[in-house]
C-alpha positions in Angstrom: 11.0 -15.2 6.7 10.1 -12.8 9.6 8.8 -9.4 9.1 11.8 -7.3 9.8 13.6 -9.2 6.8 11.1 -8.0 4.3 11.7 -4.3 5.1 14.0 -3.0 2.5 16.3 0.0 2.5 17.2 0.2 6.5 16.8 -2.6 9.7 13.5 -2.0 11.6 13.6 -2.0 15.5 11.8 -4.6 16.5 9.4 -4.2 19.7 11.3 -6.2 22.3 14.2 -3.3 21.2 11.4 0.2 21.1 12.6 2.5 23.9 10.7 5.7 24.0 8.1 7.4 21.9 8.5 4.4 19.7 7.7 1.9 22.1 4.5 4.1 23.3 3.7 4.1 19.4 3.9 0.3 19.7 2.0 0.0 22.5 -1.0 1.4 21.1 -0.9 0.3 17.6 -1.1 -3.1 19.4 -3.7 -2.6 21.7 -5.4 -0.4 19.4 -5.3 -1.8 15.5 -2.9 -4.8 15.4 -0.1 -6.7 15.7 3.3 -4.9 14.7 3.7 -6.2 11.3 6.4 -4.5 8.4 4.3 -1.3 7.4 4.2 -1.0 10.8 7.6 -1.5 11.6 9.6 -0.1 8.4 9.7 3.7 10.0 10.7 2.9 13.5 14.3 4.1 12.9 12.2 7.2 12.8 10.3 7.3 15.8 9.1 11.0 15.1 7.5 10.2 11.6 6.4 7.0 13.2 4.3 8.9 16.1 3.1 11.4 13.8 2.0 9.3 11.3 0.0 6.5 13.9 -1.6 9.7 15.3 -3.2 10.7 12.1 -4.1 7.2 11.0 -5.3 6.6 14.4 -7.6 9.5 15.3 -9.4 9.6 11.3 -9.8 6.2 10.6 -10.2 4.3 14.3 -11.3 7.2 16.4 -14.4 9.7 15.5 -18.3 9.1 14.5 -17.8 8.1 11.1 -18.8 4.4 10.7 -15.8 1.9 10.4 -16.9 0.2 7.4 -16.8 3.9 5.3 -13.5 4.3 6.6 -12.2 0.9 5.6 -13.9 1.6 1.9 -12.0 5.2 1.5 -8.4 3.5 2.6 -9.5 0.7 0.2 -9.5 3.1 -2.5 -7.0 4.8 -1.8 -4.8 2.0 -1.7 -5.8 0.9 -5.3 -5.0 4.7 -6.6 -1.6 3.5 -5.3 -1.8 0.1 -6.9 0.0 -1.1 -3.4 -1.1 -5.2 -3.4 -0.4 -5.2 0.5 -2.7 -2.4 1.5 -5.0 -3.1 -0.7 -5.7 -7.2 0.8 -5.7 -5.9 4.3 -8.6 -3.1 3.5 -10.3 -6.4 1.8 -9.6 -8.3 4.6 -11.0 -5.9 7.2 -14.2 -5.5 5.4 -14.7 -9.2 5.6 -13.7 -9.1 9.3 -16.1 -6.2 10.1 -18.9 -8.4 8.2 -19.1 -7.6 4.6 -17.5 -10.4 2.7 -19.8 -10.1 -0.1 -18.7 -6.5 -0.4 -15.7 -7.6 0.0 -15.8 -10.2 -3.0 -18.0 -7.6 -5.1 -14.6 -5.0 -4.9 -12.2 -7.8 -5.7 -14.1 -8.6 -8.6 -13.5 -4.9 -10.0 -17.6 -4.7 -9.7 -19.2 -1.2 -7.8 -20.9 -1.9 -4.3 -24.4 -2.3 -4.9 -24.7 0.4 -1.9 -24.6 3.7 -3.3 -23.5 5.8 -1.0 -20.0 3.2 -0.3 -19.8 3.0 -4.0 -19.6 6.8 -3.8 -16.8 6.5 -1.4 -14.9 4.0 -3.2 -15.3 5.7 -6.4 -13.9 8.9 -5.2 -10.9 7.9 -2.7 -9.6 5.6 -6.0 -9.7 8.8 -8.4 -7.6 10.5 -6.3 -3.8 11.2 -6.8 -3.6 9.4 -9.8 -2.2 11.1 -13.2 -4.8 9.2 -15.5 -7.6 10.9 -13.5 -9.3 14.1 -12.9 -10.0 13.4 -8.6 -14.3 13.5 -8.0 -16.3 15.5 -5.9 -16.4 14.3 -2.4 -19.4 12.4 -1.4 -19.5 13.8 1.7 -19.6 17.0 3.8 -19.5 18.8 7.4 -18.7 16.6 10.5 -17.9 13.6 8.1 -15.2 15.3 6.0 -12.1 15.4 8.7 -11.9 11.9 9.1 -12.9 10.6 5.2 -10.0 12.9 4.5 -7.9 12.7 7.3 -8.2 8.4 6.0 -7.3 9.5 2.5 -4.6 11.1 3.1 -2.7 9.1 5.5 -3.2 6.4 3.3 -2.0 8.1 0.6 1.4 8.5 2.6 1.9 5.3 4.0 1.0 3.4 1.1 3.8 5.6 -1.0 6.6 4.7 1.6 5.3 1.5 1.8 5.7 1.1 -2.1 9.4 2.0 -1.8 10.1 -0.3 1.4 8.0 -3.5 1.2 8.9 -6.2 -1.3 6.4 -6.0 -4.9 3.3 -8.1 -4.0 4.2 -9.0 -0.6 0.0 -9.2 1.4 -0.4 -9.2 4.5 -2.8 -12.2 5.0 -6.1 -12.5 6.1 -5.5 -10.0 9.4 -7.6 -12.8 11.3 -6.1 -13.9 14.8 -7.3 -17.7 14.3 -6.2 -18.0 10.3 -2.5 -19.3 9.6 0.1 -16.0 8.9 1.6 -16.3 5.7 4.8 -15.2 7.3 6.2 -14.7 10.7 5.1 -12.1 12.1 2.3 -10.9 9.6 -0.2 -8.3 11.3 -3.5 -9.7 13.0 -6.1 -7.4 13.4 -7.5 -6.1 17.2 -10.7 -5.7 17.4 -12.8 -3.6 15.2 -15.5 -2.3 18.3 -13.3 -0.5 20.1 -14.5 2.8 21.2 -11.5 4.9 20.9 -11.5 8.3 22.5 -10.4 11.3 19.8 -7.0 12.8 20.6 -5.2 10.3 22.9 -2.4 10.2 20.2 -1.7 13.9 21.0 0.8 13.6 23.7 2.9 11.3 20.7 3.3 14.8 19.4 5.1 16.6 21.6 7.9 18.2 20.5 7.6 17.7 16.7 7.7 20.5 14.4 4.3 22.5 14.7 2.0 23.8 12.1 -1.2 25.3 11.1 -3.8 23.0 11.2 -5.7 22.6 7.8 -9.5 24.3 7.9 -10.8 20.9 7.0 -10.0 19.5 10.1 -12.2 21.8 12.2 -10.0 22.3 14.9 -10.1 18.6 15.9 -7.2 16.3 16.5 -6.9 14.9 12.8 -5.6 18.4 11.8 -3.3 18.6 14.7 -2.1 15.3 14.0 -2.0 15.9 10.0 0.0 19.2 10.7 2.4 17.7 12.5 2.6 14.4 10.2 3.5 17.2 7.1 5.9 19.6 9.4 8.2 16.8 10.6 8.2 15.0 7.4 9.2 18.1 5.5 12.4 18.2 7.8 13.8 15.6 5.5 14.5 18.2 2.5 17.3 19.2 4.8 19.1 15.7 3.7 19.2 17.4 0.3 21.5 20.9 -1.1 19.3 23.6 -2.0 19.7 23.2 -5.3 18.2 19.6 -5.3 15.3 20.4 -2.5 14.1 22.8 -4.9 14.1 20.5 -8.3 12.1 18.0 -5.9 9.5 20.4 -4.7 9.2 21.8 -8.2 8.7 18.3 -9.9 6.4 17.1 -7.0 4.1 20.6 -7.7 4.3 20.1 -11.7 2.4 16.8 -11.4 0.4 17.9 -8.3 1.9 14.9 -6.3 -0.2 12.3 -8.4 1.2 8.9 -8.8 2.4 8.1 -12.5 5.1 5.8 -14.2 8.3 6.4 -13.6 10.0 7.4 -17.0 12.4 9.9 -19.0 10.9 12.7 -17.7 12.5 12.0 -13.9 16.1 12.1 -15.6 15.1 15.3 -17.6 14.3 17.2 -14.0 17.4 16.3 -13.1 19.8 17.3 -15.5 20.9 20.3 -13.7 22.1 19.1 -10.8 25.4 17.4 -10.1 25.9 13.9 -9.8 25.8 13.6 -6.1 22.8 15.8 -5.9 20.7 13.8 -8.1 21.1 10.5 -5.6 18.8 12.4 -3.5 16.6 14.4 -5.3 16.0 11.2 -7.3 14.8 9.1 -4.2 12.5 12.0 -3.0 10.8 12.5 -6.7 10.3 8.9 -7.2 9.1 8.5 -3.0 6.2 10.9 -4.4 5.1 9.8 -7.4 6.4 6.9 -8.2 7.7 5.1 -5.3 8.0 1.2 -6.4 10.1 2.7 -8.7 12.9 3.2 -6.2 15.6 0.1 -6.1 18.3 -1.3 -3.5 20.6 1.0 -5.9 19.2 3.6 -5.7 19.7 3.9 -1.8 23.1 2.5 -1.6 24.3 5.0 -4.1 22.6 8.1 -2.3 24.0 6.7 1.1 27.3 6.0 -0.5 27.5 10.0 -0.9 28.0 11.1 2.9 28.8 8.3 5.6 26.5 10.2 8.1 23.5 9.0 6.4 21.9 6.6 8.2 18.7 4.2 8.5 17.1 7.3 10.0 18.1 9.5 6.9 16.5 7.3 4.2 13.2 6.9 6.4 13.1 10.9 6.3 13.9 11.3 2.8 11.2 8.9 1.3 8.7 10.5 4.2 9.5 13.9 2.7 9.3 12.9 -1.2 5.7 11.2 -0.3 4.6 14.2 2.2 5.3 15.9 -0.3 3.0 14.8 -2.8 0.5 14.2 -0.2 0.1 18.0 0.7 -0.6 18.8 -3.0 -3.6 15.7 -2.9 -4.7 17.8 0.0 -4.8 21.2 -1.2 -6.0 20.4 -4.9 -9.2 18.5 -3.0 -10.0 21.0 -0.5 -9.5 24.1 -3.1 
């Protein structure tokens, strides 16, 4: 099966088919990080969320002074706060490719890193936006904290939409150019030296929505990028009346965008909006907090409500419900 068939919810556009700011965003998440595999792939009918959100992944967790291995621990913990199977292999499989497999096999094994200071790191990107957990302090601070958070929080985003779009379990292998892919097309990993130069991604953002960069960011290009990743993302509450845009900001804010089970309490926010309306909201609650929870159904039926929704729509809407959640991670961290 190739990657684009694994991509649920909309049809990807495929590389040889990128026109655009998409196929720039190709272009250097290829030469840059790795092949185009389906996490990759499963926004491009959204080119704009797609540049944004390669910008911020790109200039905090390639570019910048931080080490490569930290980086790679923070998304790894991230990625189990999300319980997300794929994300969690690759962050594995890139320690082991920048060296570490022992630290690599000590994580799998649900055992701390015997160095403190990545234990730390772990430790604290895995208690954040969870419901069972009160989020630690930051083991970090000054020039360091932009891209540990800038890491975080993308992977926080990505890892939400990838929930809802990627198939339950589905890994993306070993990352390793010379291993066997598990599936045509699975991502292979460029290489890990690379000295990147910080804000080369900016250009990608011309034209998206603008907003004030967060004080965390220090004026650097991970704000710039971040700002822009939560501005055009936002735009998707637009697919939704009022009514229902407000029910989804208000549940995403009650539970401070922290993933949890998805249960009677989702049908309970909805009860005062009509049945149409709920198709929506429902997709961008869940998108937020509990995005795995989100089925083919689900999307049919919300499509199924105005023929103008499109491939591009649904992209939008669970970028919104997860942005969403995302921008309360940030603020309740950086109070």
């Amino acid at each position: 099966m190739s990657s684009a068939a694994l991509i649920r919810h909309i049809t990807p556009v495929p590389p040889h088919r990128a026109r655009g700011p998409l196929a720039e965003v190709y272009a250097q998440v290829n030469a840059e990080f790795s092949s185009i595999g389906p996490a990759v792939m499963m926004m491009s009918p959204a080119p704009e969320l797609m540049a944004a959100g390669w910008s911020l992944m790109r200039e905090a967790q390639l570019a910048g002074d931080v080490p490569a291995l930290e980086k790679a621990v923070v998304a790894l913990g991230a990625a189990q706060a999300n319980g997300l199977d794929y994300d969690i292999e690759a962050f594995l499989s890139m320690l082991r490719l920048l060296g570490q497999p022992q630290l690599a096999d000590t994580i799998r094994r649900g055992e701390a890193p015997s160095d403190p200071a990545l234990a730390a790191l772990l430790d604290w990107a895995a208690s954040t936006g969870v419901a069972a957990r009160e989020p630690l302090k930051p083991p970090f601070s000054g020039e360091a904290a932009a891209e540990h958070l800038g890491t975080l929080l993308f992977t926080h985003f990505v890892d939400r939409v990838a929930a809802a779009m990627l198939p339950a379990g589905l890994t993306p292998g070993t990352l390793d150019p010379d291993d066997e892919p598990p599936f045509d097309g699975a991502p292979v990993l460029r290489p890990l030296d690379q000295d990147l130069r910080p804000g080369a991604t900016l250009p990608l953002l011309d034209g998206l929505p603008a907003a004030e960069p967060p004080a965390w960011a220090a004026g650097g290009p991970i704000g710039t990028a971040y700002a822009a990743l939560a501005a055009t993302a936002a735009q998707g509450s637009g697919l939704l009346s009022p009514a229902a845009a407000s029910v989804v900001a208000g549940v995403i804010a009650e539970h401070r965008g922290r993933r949890l089970p998805a249960g009677d309490w989702l049908e309970r926010s909805l009860s005062g909006l009509s049945q149409d309306e709920c198709t929506g909201a429902r997709i961008a609650i869940l998108a937020g907090l509990a995005p795995e929870a989100i089925t083919d159904e689900h999307v049919t039926t919300w499509r199924a409500t105005d023929r103008r929704l499109s491939d591009h729509c649904t992209v939008y809407l669970l970028a919104y419900g997860a942005m969403t959640a995302v921008t309360h991670i940030e603020a309740d961290l950086t109070a």
